[in-house]
The first five atom37 places (N, CA, C, CB, O) and aatype in JSON, in Angstrom:
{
  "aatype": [20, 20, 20, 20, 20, 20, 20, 20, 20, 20, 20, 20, 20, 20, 20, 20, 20, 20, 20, 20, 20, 20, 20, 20, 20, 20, 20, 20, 20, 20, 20, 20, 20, 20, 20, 20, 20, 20, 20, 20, 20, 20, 20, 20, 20, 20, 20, 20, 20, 20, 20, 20, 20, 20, 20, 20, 20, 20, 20, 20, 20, 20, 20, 20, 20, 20, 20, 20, 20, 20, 20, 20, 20, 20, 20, 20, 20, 20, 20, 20, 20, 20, 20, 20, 20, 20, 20, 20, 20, 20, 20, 20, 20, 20, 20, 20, 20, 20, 20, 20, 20, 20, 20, 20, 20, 20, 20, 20, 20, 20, 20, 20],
  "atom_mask": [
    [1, 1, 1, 1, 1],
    [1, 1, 1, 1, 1],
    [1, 1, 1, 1, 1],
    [1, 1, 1, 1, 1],
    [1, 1, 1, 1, 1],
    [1, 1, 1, 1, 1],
    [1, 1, 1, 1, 1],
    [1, 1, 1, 1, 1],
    [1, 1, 1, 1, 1],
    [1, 1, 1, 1, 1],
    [1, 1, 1, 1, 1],
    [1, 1, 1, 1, 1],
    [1, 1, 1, 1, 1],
    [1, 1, 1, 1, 1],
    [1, 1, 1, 1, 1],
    [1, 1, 1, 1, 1],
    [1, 1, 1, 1, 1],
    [1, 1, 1, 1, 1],
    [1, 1, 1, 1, 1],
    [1, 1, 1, 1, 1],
    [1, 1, 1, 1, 1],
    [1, 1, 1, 1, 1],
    [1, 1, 1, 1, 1],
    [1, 1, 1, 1, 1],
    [1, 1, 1, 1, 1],
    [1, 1, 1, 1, 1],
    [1, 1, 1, 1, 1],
    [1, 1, 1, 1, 1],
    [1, 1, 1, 1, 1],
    [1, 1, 1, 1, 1],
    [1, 1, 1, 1, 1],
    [1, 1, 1, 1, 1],
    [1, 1, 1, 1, 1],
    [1, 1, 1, 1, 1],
    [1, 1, 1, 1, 1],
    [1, 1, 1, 1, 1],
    [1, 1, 1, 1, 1],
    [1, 1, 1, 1, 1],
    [1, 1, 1, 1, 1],
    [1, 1, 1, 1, 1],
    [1, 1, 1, 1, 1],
    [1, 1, 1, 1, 1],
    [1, 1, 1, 1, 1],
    [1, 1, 1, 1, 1],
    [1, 1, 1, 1, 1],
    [1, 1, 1, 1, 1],
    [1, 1, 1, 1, 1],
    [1, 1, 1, 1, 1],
    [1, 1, 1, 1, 1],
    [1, 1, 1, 1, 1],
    [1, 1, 1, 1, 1],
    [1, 1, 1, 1, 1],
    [1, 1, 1, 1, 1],
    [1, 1, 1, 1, 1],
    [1, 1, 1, 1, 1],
    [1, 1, 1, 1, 1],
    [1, 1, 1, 1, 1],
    [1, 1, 1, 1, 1],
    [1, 1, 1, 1, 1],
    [1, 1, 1, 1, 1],
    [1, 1, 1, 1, 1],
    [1, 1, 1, 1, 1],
    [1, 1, 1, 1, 1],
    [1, 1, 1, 1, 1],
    [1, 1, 1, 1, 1],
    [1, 1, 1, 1, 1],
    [1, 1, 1, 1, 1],
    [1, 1, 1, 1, 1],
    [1, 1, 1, 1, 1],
    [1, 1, 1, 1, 1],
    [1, 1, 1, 1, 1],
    [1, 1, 1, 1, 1],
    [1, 1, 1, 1, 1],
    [1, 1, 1, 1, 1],
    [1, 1, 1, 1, 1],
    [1, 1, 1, 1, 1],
    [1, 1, 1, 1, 1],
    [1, 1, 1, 1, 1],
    [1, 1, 1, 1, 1],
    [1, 1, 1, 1, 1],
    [1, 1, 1, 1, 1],
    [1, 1, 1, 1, 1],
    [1, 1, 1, 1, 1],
    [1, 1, 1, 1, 1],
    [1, 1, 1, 1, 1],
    [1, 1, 1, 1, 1],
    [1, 1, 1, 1, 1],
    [1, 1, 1, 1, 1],
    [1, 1, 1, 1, 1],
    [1, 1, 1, 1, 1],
    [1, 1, 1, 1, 1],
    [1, 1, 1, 1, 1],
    [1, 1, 1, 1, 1],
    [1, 1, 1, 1, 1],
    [1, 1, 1, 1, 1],
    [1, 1, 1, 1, 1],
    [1, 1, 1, 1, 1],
    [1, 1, 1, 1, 1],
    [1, 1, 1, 1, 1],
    [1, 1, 1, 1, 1],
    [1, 1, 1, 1, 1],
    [1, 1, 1, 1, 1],
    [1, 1, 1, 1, 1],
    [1, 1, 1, 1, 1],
    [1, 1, 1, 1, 1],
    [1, 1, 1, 1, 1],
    [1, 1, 1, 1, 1],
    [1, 1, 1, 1, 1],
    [1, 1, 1, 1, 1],
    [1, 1, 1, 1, 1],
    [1, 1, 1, 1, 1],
    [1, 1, 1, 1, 1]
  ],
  "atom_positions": [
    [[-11.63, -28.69, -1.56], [-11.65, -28.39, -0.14], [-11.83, -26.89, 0.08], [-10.36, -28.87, 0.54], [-11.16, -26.06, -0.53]],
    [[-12.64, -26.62, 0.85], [-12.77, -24.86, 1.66], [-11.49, -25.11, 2.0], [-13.99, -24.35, 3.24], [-10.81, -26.1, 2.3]],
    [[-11.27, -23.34, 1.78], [-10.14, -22.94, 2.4], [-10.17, -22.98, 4.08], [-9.88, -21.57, 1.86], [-8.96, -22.95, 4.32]],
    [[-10.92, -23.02, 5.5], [-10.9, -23.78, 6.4], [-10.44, -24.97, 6.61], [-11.66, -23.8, 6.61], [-9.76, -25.32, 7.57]],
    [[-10.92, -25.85, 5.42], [-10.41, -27.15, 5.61], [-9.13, -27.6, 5.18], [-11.19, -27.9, 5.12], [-8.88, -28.79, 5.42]],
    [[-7.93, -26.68, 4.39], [-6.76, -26.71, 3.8], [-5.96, -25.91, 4.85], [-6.78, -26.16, 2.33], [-4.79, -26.27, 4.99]],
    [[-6.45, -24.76, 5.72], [-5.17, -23.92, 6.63], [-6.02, -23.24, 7.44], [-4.02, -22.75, 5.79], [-6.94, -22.55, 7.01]],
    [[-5.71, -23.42, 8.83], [-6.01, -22.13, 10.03], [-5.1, -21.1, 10.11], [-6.01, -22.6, 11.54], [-4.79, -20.49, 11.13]],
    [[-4.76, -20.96, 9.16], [-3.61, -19.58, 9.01], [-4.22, -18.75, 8.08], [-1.95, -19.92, 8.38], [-4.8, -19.04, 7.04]],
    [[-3.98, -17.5, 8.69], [-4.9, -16.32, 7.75], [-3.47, -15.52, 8.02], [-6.83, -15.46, 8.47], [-2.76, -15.51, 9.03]],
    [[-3.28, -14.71, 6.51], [-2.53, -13.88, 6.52], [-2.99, -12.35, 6.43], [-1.8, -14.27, 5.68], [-3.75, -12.14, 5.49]],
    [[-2.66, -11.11, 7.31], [-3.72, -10.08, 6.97], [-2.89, -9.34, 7.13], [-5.02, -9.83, 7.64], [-2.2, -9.23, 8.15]],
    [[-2.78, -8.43, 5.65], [-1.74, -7.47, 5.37], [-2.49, -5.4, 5.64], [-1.22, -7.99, 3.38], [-3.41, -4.81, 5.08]],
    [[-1.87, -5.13, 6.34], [-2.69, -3.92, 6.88], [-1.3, -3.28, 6.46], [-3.41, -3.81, 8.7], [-0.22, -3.75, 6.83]],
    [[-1.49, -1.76, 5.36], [-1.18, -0.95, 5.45], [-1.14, 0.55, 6.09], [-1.26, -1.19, 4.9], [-2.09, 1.14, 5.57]],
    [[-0.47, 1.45, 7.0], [-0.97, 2.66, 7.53], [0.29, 3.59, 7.05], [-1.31, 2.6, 9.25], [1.43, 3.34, 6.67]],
    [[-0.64, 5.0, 7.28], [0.6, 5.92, 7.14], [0.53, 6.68, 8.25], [0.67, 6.83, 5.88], [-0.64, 6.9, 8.57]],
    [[1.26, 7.12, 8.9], [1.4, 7.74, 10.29], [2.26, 9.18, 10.07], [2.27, 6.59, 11.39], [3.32, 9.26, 9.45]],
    [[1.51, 10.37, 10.79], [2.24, 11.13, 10.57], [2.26, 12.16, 12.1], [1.84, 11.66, 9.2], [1.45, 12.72, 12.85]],
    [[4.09, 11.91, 11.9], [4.57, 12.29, 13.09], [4.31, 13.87, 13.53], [5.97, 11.96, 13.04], [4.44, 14.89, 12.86]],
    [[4.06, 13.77, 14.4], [3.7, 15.28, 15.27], [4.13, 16.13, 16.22], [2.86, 15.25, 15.8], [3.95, 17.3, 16.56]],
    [[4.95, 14.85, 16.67], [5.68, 15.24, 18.09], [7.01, 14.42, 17.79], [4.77, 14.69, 19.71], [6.86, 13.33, 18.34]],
    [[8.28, 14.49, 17.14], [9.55, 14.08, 16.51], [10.43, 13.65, 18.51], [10.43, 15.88, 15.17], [10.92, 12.54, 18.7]],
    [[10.43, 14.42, 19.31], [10.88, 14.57, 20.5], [10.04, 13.24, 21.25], [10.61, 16.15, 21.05], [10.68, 12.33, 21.78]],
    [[9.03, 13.26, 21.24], [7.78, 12.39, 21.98], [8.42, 11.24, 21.78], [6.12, 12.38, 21.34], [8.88, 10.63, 22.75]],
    [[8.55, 10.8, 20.52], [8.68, 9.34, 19.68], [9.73, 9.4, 19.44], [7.95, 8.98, 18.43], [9.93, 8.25, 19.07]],
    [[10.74, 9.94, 19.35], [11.47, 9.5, 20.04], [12.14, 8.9, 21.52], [11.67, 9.95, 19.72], [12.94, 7.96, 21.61]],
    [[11.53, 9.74, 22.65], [11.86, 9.46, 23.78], [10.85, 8.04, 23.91], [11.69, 10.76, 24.78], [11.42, 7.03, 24.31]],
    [[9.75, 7.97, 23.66], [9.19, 6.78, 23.81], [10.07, 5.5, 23.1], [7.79, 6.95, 23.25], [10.18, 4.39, 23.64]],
    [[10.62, 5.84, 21.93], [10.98, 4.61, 21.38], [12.73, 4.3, 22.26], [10.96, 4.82, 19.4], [13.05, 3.13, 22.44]],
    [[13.49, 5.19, 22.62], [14.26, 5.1, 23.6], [14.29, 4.49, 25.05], [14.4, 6.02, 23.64], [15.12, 3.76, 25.59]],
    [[12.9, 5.12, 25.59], [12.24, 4.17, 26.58], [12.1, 2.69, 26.27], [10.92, 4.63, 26.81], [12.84, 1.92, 26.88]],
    [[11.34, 2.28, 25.48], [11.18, 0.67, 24.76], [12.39, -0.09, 25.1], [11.06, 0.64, 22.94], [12.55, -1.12, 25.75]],
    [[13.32, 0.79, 24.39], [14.66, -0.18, 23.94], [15.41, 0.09, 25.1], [15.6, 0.22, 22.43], [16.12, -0.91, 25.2]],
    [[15.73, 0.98, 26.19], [16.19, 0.93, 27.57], [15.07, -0.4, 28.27], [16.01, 2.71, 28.36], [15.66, -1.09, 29.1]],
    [[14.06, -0.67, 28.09], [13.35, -1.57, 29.14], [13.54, -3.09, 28.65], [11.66, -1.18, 29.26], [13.59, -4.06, 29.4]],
    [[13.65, -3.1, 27.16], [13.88, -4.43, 26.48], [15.1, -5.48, 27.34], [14.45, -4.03, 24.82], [16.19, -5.41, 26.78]],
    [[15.09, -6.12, 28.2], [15.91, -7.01, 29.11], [16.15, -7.84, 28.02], [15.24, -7.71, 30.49], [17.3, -7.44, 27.82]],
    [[16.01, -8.51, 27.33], [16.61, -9.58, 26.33], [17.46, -8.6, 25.4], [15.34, -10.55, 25.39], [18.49, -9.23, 25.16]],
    [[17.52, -7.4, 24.78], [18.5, -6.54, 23.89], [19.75, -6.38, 24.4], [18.04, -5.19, 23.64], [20.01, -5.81, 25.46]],
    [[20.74, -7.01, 23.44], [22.2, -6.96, 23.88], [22.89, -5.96, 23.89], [22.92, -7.64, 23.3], [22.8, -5.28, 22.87]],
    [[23.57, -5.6, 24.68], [24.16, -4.03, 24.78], [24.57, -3.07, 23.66], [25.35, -4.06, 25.48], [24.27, -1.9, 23.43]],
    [[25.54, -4.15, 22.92], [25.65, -3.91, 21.38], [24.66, -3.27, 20.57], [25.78, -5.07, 20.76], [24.8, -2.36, 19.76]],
    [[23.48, -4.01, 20.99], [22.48, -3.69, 19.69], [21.67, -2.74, 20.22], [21.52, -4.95, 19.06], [21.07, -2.08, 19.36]],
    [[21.39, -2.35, 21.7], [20.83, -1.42, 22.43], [21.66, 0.16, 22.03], [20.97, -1.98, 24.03], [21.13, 1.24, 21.73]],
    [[22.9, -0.14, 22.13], [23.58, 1.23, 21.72], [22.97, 1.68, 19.89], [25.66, 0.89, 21.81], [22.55, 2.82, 19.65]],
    [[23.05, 0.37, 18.61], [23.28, 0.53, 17.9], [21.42, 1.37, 17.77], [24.08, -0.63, 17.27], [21.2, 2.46, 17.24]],
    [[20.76, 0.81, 18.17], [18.89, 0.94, 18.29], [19.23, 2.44, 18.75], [17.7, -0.33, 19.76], [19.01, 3.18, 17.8]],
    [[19.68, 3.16, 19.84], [19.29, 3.99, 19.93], [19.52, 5.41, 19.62], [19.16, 3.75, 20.59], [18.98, 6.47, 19.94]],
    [[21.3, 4.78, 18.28], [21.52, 5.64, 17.32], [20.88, 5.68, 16.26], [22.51, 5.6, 17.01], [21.07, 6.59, 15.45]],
    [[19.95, 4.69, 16.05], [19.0, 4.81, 14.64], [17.92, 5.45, 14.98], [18.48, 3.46, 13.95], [17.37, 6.25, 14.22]],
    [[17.48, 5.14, 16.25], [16.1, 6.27, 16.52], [16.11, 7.43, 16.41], [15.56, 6.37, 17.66], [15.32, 8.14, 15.79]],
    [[17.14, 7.75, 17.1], [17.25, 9.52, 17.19], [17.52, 10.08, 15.86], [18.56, 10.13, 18.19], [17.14, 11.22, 15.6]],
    [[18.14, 9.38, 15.01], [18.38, 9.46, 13.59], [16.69, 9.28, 12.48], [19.64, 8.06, 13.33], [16.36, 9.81, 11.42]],
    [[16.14, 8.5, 13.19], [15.08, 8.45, 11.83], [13.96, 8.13, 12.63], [15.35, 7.22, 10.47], [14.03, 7.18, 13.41]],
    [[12.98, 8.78, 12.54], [11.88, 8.63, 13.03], [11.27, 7.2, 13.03], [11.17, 9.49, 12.44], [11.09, 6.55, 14.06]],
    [[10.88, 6.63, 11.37], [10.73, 5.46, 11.25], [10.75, 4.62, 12.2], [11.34, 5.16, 10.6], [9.79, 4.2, 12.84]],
    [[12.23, 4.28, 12.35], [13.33, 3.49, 13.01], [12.66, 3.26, 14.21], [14.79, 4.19, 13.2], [12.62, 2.15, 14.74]],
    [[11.97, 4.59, 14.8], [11.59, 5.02, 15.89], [10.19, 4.05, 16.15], [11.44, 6.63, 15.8], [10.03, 3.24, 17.07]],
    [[9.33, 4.37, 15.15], [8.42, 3.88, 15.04], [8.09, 2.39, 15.35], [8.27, 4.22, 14.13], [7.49, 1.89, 16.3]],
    [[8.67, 1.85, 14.22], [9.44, 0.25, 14.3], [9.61, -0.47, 15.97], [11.31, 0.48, 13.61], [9.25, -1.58, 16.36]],
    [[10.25, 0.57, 16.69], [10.39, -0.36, 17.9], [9.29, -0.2, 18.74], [11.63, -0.14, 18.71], [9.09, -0.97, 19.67]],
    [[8.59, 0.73, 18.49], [6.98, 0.69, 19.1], [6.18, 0.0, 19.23], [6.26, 1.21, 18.77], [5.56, -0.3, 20.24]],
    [[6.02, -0.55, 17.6], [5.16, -1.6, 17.06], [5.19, -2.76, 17.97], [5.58, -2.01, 15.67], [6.23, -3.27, 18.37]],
    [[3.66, -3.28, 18.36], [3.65, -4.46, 18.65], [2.7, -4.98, 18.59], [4.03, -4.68, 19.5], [1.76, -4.63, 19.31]],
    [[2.59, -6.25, 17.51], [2.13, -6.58, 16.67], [0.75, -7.71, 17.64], [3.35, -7.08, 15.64], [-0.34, -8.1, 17.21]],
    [[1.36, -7.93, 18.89], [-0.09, -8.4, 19.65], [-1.05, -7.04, 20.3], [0.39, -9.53, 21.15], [-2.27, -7.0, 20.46]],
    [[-0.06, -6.02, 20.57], [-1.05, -4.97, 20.64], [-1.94, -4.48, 19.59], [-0.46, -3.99, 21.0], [-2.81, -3.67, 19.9]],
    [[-1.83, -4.83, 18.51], [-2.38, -4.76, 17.72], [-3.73, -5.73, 17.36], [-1.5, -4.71, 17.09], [-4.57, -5.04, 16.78]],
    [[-4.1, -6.89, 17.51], [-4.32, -7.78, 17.72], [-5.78, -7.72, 19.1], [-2.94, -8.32, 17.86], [-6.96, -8.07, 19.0]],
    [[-5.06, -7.15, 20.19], [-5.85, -6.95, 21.42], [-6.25, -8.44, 21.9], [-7.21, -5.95, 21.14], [-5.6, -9.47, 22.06]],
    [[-7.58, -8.11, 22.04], [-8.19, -9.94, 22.86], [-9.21, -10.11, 21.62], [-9.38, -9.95, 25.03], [-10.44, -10.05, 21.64]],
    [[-8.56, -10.29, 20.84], [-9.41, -11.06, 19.37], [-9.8, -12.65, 19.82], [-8.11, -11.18, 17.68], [-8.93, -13.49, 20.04]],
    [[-11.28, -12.91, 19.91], [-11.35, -14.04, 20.58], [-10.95, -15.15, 19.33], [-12.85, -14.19, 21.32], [-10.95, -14.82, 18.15]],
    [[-10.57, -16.67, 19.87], [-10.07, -17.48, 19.21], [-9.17, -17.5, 17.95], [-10.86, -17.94, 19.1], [-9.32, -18.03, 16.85]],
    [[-7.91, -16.51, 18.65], [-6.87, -16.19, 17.24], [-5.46, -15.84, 18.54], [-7.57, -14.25, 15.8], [-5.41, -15.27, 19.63]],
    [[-4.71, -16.41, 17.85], [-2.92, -16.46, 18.19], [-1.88, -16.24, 17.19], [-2.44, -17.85, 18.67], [-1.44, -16.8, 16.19]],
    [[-1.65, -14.96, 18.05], [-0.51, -15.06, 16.47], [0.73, -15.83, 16.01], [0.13, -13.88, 16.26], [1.6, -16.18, 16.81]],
    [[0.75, -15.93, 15.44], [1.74, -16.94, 14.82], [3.0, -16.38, 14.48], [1.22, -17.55, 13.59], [4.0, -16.67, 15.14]],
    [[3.03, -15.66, 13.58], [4.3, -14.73, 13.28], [3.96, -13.61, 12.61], [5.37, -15.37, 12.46], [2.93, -13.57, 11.95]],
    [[4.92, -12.45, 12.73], [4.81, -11.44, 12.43], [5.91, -10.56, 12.13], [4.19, -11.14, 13.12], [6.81, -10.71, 12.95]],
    [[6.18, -9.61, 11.18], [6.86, -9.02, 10.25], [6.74, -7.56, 10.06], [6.58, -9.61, 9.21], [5.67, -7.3, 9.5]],
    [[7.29, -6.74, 10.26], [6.58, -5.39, 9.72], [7.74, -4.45, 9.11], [5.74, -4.51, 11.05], [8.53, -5.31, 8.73]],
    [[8.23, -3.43, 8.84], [8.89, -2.58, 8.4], [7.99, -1.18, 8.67], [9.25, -2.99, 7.03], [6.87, -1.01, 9.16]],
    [[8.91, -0.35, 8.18], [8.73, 1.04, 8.31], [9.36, 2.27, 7.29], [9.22, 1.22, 9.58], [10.57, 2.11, 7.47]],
    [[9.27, 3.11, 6.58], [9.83, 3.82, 5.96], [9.35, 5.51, 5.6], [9.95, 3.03, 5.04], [8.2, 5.78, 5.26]],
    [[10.37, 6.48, 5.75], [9.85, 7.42, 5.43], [9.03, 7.86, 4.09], [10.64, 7.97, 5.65], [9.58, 7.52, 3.05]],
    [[8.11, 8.39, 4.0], [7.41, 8.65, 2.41], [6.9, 10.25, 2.57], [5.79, 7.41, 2.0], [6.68, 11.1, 3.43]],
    [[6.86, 10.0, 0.78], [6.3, 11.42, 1.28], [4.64, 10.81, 0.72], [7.17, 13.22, 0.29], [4.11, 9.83, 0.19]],
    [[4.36, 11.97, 1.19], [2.66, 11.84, 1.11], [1.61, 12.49, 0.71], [2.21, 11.76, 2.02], [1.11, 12.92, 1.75]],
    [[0.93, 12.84, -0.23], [0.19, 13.79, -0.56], [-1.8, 13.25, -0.63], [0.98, 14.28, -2.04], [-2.18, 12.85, -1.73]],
    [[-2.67, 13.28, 0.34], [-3.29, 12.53, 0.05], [-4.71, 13.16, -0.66], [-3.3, 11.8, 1.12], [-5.91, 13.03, -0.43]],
    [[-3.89, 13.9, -1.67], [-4.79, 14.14, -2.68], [-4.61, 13.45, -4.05], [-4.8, 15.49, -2.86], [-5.4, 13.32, -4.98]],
    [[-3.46, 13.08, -3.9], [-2.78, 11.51, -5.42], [-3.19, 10.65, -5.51], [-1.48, 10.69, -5.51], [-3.13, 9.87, -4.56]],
    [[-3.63, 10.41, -6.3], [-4.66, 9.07, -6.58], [-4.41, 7.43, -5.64], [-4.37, 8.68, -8.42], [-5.25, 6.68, -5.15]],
    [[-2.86, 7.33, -5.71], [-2.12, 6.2, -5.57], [-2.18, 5.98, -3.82], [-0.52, 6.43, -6.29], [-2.03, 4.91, -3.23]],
    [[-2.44, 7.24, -3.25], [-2.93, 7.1, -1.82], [-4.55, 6.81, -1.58], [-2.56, 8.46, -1.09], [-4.92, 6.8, -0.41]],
    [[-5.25, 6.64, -2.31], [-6.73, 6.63, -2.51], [-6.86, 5.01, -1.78], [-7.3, 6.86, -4.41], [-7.42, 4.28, -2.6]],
    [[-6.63, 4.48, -0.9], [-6.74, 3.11, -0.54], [-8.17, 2.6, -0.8], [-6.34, 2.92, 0.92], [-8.33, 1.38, -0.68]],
    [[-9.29, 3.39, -1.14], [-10.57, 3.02, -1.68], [-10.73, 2.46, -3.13], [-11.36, 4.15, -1.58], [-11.61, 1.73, -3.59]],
    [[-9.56, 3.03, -3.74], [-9.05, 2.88, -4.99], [-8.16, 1.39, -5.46], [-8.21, 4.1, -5.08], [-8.07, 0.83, -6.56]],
    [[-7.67, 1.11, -4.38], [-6.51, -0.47, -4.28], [-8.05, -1.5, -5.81], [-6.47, -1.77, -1.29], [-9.25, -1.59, -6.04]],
    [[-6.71, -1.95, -6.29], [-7.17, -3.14, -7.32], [-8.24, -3.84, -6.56], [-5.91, -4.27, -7.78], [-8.19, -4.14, -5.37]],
    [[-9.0, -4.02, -7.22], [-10.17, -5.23, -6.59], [-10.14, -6.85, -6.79], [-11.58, -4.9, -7.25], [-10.43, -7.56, -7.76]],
    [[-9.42, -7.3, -4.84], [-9.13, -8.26, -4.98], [-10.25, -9.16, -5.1], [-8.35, -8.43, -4.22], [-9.95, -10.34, -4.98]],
    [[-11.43, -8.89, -5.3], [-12.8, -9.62, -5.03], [-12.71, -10.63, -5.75], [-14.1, -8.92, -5.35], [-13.27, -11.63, -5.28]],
    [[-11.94, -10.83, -7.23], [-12.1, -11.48, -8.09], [-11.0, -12.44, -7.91], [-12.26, -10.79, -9.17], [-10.97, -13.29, -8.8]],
    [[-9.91, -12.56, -6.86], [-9.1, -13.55, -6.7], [-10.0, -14.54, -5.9], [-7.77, -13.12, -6.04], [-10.87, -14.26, -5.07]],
    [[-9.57, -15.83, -6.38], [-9.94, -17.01, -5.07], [-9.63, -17.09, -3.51], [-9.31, -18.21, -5.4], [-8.49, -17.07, -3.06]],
    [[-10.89, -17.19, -2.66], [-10.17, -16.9, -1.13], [-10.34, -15.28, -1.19], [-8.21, -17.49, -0.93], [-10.2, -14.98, -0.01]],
    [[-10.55, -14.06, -1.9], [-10.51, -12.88, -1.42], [-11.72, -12.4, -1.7], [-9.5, -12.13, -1.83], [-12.34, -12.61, -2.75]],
    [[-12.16, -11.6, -0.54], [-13.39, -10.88, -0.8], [-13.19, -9.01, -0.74], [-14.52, -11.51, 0.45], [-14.16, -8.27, -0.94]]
  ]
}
């Protein structure tokens, strides 16, 4: 069977590295988010907006949104979605940041 004919589920793993510029900005934006979030329980609203101001990441994380991402992709719904965030350091003259460089999945089944 084609892989069409076994699953309408596509999984698509996108890596980025983001580098912060404005620490004040993104924060207040990600503070904004989590003040407007009406379903976030007070509890966890206080606990969110001691981790932001604390870690950029953190910050980041509540930004994300994973249909904005997405946009008006015709005939696709997302299904579920997952992400994380973490500080790194970064040098993108190291090989291991070379994303042109990533193993070549060409040779797995299903990957091109």
């Amino acid at each position: 069977m084609s892989p069409s004919e076994t699953s309408r589920y596509v999984r698509l793993r996108v890596e980025l590295t983001l580098e912060i510029t404005d620490t004040d900005q993104l924060t207040a934006a990600a503070l904004t988010r989590i003040g407007a979030d009406e379903f976030m329980p007070d509890d966890e609203r206080a606990h969110a907006r001691a981790v932001v101001r604390e870690d950029e990441a953190e910050a980041v994380a509540y930004l994300i949104e994973p249909d904005d991402l997405l946009g008006d992709l015709p005939g696709v719904e997302l299904a579920q979605a997952s992400w994380s965030s973490e500080q790194v350091e970064y040098d993108p003259e190291v090989e291991e940041w070379d994303l042109d460089e990533e193993d070549d999945l060409s040779d797995e089944p299903g990957r091109v």
